[in-house]
TIMI-2910 file (N, C-alpha, C, CB; in pm, 1 decimal, decimal comma, always signed):
<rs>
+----------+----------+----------+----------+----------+----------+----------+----------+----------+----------+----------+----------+------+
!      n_x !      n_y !      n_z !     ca_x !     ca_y !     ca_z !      c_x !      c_y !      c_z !     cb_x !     cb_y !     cb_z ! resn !
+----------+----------+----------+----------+----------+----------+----------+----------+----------+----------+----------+----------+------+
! +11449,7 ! +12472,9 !  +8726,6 ! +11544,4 ! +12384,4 !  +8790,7 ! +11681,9 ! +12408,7 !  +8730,6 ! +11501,9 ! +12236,6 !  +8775,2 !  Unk !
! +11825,0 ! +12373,6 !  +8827,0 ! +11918,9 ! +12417,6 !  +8752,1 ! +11904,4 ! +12265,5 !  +8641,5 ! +12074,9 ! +12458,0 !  +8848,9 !  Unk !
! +12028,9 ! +12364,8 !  +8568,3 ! +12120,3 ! +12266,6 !  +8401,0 ! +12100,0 ! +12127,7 !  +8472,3 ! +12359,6 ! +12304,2 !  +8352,9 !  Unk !
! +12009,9 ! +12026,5 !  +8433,4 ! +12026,5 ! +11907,2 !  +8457,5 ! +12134,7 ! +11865,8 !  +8363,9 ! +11906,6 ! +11837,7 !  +8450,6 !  Unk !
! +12187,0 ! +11881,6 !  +8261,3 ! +12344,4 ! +11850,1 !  +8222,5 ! +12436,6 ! +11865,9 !  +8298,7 ! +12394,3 ! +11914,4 !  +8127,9 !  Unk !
! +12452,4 ! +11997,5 !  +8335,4 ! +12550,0 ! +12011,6 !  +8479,7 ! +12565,6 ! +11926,4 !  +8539,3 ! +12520,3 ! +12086,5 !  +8579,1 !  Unk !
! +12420,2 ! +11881,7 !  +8655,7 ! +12431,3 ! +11795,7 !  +8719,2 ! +12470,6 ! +11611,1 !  +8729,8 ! +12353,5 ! +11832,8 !  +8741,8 !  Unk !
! +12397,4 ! +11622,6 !  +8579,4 ! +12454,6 ! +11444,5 !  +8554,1 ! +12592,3 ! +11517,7 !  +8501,1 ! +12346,8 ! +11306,6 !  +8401,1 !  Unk !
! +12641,1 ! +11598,8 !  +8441,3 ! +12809,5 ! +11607,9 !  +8431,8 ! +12885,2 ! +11585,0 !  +8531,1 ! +12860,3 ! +11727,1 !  +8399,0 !  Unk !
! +12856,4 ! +11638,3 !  +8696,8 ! +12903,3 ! +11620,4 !  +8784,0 ! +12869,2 ! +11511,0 !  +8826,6 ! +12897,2 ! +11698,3 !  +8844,0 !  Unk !
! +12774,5 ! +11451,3 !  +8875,9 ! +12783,6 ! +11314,2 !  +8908,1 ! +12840,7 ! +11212,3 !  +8795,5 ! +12648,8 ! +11274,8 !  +8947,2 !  Unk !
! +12887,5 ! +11195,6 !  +8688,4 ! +12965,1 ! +11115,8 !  +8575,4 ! +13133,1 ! +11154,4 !  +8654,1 ! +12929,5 ! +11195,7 !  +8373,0 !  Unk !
! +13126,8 ! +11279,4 !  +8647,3 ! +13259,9 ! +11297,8 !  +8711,5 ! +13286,8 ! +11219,3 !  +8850,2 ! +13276,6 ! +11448,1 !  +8736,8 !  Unk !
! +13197,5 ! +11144,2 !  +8977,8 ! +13264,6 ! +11046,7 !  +8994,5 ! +13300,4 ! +10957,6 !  +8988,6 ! +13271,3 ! +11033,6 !  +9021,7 !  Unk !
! +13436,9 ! +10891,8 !  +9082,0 ! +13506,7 ! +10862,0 !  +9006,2 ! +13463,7 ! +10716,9 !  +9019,0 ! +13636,0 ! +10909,7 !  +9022,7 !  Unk !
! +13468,6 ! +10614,3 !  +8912,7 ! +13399,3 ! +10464,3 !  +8923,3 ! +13213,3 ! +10474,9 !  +8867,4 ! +13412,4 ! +10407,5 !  +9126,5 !  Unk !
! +13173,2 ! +10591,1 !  +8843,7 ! +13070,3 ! +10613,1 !  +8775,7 ! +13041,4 ! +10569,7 !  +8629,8 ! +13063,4 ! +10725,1 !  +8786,2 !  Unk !
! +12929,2 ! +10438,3 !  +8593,9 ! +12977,1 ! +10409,7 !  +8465,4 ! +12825,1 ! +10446,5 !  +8415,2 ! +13050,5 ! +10245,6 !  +8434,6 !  Unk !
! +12698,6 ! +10533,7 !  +8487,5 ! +12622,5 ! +10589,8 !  +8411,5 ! +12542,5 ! +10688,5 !  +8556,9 ! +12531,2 ! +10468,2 !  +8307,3 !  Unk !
! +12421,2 ! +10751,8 !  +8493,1 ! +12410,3 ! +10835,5 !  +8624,3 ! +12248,0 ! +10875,9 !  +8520,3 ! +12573,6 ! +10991,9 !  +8678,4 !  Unk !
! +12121,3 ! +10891,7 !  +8671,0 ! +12036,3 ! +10933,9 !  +8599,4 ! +11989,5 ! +11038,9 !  +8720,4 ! +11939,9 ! +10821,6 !  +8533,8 !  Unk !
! +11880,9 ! +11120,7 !  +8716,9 ! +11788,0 ! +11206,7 !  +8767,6 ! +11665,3 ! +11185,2 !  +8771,9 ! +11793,0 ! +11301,1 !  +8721,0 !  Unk !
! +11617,6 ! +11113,4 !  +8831,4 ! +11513,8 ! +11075,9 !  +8852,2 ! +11373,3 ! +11141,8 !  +8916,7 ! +11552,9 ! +10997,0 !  +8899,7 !  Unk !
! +11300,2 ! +11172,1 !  +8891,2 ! +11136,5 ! +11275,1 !  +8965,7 ! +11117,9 ! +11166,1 !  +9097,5 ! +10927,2 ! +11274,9 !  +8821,7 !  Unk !
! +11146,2 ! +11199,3 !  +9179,9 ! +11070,4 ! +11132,7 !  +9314,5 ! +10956,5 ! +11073,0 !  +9373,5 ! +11064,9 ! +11190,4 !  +9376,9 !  Unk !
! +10898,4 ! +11148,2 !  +9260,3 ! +10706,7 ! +11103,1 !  +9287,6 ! +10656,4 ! +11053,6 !  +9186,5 ! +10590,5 ! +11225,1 !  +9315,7 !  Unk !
! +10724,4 ! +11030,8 !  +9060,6 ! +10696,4 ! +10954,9 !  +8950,1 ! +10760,3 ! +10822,2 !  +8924,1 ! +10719,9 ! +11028,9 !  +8851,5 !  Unk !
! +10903,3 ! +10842,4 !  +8956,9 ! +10974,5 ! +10767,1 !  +8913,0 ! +11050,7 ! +10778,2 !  +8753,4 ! +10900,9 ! +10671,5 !  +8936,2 !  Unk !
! +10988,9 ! +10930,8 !  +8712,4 ! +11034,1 ! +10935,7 !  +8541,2 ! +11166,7 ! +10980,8 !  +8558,8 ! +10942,7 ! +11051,0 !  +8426,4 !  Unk !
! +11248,1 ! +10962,7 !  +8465,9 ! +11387,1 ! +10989,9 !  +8428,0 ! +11368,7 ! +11147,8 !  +8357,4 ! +11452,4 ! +10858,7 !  +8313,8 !  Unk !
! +11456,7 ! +11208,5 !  +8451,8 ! +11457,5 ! +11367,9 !  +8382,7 ! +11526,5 ! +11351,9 !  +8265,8 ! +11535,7 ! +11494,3 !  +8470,7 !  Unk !
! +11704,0 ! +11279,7 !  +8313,7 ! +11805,9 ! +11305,7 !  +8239,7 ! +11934,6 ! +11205,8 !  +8293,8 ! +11829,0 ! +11462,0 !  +8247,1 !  Unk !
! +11993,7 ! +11160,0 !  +8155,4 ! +12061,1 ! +11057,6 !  +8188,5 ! +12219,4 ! +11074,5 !  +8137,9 ! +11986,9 ! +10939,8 !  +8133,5 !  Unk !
! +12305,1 ! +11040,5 !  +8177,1 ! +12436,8 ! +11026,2 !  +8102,2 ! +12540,8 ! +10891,2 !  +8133,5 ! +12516,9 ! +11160,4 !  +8137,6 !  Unk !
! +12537,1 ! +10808,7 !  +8025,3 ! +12571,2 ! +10721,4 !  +8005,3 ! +12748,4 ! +10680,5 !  +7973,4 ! +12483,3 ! +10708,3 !  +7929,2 !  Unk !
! +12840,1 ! +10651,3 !  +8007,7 ! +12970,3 ! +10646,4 !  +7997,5 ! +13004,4 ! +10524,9 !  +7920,9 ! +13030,8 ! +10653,2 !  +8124,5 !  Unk !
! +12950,9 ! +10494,4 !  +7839,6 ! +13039,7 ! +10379,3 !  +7748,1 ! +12919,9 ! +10295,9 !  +7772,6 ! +13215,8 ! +10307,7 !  +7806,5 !  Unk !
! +12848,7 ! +10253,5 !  +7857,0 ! +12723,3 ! +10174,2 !  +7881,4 ! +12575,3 ! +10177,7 !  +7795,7 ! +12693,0 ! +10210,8 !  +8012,6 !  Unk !
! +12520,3 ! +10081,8 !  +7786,4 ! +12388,6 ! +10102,8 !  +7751,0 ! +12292,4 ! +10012,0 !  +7870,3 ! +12370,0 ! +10052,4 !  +7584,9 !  Unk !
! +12247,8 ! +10130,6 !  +7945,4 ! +12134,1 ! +10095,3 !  +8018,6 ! +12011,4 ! +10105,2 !  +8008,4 ! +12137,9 ! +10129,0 !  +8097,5 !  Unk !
! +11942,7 ! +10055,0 !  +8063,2 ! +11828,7 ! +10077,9 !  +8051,1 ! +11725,0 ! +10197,5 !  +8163,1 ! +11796,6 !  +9944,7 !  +8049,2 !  Unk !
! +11623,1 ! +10304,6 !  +8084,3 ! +11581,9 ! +10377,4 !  +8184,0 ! +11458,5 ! +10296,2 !  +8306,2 ! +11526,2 ! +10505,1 !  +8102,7 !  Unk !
! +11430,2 ! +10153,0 !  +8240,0 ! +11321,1 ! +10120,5 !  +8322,3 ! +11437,1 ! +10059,3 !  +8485,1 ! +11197,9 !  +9976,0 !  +8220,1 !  Unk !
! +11543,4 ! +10007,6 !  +8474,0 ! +11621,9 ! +10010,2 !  +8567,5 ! +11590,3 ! +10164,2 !  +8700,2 ! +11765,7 ! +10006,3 !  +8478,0 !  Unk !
! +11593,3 ! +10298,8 !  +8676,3 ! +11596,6 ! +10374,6 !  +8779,4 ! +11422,3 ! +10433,3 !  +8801,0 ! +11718,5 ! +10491,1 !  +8748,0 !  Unk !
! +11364,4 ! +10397,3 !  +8744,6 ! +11251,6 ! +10406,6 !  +8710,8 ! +11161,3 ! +10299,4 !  +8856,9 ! +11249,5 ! +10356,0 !  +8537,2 !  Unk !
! +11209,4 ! +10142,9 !  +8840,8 ! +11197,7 ! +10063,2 !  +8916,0 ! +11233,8 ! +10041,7 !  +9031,5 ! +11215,7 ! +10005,9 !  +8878,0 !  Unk !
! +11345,1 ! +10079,2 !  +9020,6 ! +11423,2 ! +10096,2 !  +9161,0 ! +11364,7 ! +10191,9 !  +9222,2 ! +11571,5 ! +10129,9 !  +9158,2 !  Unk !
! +11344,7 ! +10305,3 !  +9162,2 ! +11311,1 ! +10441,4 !  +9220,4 ! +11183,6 ! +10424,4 !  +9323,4 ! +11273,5 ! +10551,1 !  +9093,2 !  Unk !
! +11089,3 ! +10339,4 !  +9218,9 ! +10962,1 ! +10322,2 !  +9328,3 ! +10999,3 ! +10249,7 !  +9421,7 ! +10832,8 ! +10258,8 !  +9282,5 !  Unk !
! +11074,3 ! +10134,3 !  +9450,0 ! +11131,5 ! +10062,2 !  +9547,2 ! +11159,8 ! +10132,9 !  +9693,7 ! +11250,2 ! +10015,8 !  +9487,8 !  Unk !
! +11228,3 ! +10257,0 !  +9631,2 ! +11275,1 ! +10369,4 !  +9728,8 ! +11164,8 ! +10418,7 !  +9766,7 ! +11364,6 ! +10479,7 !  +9678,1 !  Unk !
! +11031,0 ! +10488,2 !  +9729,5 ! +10923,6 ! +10514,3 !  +9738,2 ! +10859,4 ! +10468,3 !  +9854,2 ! +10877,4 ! +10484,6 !  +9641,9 !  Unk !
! +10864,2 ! +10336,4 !  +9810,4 ! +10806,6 ! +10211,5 !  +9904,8 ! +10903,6 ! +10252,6 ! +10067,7 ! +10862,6 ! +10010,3 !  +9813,5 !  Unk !
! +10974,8 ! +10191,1 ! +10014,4 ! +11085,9 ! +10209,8 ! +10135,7 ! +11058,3 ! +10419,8 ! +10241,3 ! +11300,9 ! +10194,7 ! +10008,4 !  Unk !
! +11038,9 ! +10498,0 ! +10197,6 ! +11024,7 ! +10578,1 ! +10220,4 ! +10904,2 ! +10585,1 ! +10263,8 ! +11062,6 ! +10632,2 ! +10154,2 !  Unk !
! +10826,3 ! +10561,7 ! +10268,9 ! +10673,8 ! +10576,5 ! +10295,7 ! +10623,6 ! +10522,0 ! +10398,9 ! +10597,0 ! +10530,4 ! +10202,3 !  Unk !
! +10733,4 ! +10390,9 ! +10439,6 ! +10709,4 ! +10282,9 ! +10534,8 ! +10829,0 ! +10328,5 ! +10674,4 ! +10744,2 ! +10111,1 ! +10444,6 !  Unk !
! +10941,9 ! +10390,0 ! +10632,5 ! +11059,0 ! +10458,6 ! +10697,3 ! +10938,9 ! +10581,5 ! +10775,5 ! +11205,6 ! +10529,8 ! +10559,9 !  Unk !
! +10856,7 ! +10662,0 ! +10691,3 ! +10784,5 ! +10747,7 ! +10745,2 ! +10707,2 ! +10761,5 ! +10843,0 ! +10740,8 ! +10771,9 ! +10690,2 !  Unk !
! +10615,4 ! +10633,4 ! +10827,9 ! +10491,7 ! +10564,2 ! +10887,9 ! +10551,9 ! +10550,5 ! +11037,9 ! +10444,5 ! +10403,1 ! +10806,8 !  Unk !
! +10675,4 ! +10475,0 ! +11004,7 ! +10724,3 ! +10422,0 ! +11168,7 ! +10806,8 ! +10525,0 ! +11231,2 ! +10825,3 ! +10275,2 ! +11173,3 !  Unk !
! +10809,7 ! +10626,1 ! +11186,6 ! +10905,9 ! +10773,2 ! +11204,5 ! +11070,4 ! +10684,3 ! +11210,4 ! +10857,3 ! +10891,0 ! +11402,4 !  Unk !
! +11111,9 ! +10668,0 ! +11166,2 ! +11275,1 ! +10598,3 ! +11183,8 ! +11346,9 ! +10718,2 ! +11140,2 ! +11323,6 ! +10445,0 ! +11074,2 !  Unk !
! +11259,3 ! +10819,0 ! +11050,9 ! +11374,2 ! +10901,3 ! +11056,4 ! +11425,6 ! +10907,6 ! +10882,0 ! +11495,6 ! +10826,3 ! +11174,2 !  Unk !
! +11515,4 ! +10988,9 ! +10828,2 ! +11545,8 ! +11005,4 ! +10716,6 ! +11627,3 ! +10937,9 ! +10632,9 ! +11570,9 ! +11089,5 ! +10718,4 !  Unk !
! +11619,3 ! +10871,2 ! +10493,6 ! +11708,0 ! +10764,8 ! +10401,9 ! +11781,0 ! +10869,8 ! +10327,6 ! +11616,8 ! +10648,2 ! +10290,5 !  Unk !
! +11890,2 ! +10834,4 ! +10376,1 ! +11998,7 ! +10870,6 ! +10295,5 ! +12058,4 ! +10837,9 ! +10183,1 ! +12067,3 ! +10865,8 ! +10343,8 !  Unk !
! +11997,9 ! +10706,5 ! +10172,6 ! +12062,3 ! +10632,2 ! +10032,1 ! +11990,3 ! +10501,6 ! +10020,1 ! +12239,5 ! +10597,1 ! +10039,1 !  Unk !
! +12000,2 ! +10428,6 !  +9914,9 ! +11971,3 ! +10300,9 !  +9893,6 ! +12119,9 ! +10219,7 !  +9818,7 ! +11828,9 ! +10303,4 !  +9797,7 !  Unk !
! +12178,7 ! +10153,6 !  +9878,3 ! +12250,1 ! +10072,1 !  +9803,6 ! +12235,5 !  +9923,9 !  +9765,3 ! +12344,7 ! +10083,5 !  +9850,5 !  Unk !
! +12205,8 !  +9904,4 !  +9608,9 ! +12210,8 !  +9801,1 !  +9561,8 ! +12397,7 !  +9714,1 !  +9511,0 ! +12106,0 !  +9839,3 !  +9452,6 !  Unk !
! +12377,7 !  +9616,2 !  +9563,9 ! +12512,7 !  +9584,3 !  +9524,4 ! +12528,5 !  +9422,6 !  +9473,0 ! +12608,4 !  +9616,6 !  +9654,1 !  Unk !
! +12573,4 !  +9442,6 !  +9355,9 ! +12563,2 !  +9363,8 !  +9252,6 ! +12733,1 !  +9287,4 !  +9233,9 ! +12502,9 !  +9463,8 !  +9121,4 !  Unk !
! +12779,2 !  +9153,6 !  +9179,2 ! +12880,9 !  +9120,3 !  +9137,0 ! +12949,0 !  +9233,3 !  +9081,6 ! +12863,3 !  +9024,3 !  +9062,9 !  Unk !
! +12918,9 !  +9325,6 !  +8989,1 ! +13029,6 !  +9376,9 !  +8917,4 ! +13004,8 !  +9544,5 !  +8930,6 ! +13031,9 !  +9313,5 !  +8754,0 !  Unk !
! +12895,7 !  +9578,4 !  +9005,0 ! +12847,1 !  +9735,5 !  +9027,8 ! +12795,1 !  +9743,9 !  +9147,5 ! +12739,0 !  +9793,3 !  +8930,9 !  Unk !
! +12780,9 !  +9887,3 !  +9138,0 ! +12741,4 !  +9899,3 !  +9309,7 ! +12604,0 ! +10046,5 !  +9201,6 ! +12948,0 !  +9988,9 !  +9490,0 !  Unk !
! +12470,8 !  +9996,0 !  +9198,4 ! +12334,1 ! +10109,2 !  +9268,2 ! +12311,6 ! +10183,2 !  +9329,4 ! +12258,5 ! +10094,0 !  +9318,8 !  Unk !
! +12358,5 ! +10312,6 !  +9371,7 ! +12340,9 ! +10397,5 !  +9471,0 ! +12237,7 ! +10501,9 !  +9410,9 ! +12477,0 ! +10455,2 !  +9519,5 !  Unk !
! +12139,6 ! +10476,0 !  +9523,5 ! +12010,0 ! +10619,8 !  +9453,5 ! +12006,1 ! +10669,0 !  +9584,5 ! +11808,8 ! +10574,4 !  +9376,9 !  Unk !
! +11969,8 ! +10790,6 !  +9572,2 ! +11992,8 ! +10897,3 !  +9693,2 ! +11917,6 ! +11020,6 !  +9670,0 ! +12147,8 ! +10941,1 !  +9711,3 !  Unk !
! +11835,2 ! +11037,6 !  +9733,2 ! +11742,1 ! +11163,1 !  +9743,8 ! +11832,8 ! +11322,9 !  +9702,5 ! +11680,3 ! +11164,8 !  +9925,2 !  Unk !
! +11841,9 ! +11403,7 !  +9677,2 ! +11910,9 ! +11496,7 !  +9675,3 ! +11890,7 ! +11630,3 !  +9712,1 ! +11939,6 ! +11491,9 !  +9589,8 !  Unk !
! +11736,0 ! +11641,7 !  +9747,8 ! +11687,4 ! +11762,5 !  +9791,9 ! +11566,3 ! +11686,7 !  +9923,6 ! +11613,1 ! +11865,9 !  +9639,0 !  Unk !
! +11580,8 ! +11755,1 ! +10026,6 ! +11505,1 ! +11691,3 ! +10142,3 ! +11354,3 ! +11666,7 ! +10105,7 ! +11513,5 ! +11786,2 ! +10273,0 !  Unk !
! +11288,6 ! +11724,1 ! +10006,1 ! +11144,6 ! +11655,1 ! +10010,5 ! +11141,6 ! +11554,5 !  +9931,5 ! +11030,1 ! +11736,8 !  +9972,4 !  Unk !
! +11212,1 ! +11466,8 !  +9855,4 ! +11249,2 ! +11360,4 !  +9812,1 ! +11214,4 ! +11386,1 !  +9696,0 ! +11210,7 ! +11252,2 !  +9866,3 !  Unk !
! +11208,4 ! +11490,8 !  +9633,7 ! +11137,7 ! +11522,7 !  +9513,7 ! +11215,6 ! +11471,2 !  +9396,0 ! +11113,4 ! +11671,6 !  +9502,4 !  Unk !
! +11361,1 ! +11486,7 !  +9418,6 ! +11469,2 ! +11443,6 !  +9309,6 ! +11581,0 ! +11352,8 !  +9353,7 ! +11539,0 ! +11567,1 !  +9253,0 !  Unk !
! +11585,5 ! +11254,0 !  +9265,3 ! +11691,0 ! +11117,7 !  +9312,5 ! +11790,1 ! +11155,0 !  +9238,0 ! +11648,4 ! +10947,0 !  +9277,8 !  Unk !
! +11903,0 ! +11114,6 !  +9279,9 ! +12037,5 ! +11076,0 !  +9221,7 ! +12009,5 ! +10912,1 !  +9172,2 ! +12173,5 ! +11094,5 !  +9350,2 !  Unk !
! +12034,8 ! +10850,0 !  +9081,9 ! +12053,6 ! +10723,1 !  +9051,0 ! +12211,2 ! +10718,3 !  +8980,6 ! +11927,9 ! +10674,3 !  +8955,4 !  Unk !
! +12308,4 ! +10670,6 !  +9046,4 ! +12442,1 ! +10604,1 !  +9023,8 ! +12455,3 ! +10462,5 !  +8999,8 ! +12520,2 ! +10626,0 !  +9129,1 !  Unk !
! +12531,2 ! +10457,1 !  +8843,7 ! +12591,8 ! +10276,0 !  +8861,6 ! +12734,8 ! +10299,1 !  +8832,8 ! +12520,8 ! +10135,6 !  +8728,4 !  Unk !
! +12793,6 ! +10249,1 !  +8937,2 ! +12981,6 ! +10237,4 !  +8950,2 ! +12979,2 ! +10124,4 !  +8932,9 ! +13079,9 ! +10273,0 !  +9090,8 !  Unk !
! +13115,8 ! +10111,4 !  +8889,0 ! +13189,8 ! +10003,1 !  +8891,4 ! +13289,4 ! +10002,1 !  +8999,0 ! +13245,9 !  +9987,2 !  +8772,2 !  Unk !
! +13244,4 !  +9811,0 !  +9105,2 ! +13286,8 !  +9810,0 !  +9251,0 ! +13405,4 !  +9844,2 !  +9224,2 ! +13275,7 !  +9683,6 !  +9339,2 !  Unk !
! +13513,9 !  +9794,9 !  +9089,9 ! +13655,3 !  +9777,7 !  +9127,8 ! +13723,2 !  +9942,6 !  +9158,5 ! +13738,3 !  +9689,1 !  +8990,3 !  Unk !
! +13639,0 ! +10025,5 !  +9133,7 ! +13708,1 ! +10158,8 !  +9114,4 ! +13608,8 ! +10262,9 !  +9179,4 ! +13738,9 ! +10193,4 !  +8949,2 !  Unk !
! +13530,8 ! +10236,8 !  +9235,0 ! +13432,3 ! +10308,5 !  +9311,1 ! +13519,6 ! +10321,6 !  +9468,6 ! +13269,1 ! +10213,2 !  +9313,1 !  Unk !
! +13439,0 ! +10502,1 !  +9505,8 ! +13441,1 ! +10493,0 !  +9652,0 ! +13354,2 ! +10515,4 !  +9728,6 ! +13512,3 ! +10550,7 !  +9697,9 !  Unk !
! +13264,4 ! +10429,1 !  +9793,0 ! +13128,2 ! +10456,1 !  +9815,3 ! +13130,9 ! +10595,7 !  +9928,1 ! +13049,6 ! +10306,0 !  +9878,2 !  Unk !
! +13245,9 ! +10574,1 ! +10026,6 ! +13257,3 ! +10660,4 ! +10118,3 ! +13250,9 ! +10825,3 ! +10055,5 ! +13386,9 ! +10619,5 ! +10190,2 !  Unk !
! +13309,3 ! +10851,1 !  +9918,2 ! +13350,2 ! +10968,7 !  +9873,2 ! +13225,8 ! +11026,7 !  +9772,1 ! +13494,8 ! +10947,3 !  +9803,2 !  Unk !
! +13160,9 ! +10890,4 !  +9721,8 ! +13065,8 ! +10896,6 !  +9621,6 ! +12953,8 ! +10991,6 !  +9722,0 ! +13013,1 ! +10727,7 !  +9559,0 !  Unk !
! +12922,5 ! +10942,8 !  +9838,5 ! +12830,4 ! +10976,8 !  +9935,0 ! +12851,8 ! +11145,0 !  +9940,2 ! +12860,0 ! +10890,3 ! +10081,4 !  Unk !
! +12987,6 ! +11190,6 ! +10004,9 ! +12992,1 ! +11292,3 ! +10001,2 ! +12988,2 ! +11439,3 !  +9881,0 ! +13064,9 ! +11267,4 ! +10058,1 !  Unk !
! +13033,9 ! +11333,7 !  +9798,4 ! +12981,7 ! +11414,0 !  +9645,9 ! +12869,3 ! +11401,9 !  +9601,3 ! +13044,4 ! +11379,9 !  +9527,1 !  Unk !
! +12752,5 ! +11330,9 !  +9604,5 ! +12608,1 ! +11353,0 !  +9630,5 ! +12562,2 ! +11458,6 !  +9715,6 ! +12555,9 ! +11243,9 !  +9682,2 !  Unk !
! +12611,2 ! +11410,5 !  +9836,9 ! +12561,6 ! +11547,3 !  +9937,1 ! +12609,1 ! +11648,6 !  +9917,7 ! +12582,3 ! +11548,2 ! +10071,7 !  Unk !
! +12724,6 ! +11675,0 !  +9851,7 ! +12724,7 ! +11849,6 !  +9823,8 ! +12680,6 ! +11860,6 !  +9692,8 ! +12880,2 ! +11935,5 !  +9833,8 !  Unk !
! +12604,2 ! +11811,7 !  +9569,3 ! +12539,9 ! +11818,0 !  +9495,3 ! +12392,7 ! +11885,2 !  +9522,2 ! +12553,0 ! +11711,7 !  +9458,5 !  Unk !
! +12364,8 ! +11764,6 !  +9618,5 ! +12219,7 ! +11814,0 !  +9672,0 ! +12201,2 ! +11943,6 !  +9752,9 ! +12164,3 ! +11709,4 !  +9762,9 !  Unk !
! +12347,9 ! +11952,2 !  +9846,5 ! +12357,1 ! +12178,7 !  +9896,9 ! +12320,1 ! +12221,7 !  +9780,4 ! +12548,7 ! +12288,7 !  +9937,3 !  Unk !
! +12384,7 ! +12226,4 !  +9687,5 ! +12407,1 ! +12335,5 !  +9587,7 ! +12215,7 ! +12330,8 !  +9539,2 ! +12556,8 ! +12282,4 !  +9436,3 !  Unk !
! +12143,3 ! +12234,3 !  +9477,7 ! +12100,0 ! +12217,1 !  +9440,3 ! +11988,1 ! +12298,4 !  +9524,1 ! +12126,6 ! +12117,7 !  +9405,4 !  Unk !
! +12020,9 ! +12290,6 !  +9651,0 ! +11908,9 ! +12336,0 !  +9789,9 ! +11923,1 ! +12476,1 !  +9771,7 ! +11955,7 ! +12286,3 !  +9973,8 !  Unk !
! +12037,3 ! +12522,1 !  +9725,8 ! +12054,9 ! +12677,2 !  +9780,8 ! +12025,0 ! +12767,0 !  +9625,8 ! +12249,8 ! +12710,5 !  +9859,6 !  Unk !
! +11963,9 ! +12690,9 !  +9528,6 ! +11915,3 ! +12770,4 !  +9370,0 ! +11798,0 ! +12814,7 !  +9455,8 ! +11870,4 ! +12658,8 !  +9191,7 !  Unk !
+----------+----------+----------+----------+----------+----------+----------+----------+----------+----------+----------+----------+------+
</rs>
């Protein structure tokens, strides 16, 4: 798999990002994490992750078609986990901060994370 440093380097690099993990799709385990001044916790993307699971499995069943994201949105952060390679094998897990986040831009810098990631 590529440099999972790379990759949480680039997702830290956006912008309103105040931690970022990599998550296994079918486990829910945390590959790799990078933290910006925060102390989180890994059972946070871990939990969520199966949530998405759930949600995916049931999205499947009824064919609706493909999840692009999950957004959790909280008083002071915004949760964004997002599949990154089409067999759902690997999540993005993002926590921004709302005041400085752009969800619109965050989206598109995920998705060209996940090209690159498609075309190793």
């Amino acid at each position: 798999m590529a440099n999972l440093r790379g990759i949480l380097g680039q997702m830290m690099e956006i912008h309103g990002t105040v931690a970022a993990w990599l998550v296994d799709g079918s486990t829910g385990t945390m590959l790799g994490s990078a933290e910006g001044g925060a102390t989180l916790l890994e059972d946070v993307a871990a939990n969520n992750t199966k949530k998405v699971q759930g949600q995916l499995k049931a999205l499947d069943a009824q064919g609706f078609g493909h999840l692009e994201d999950v957004l959790l949105t909280l008083d002071q952060h915004y949760h964004i986990i997002r599949p990154l390679i089409p067999d759902n094998s690997l999540f993005a897990y993002l926590i921004q901060d709302r005041r400085s986040a752009n969800l619109a831009m965050t989206r598109h810098l995920l998705t060209e994370i996940g090209k690159r990631l498609e075309a190793l």
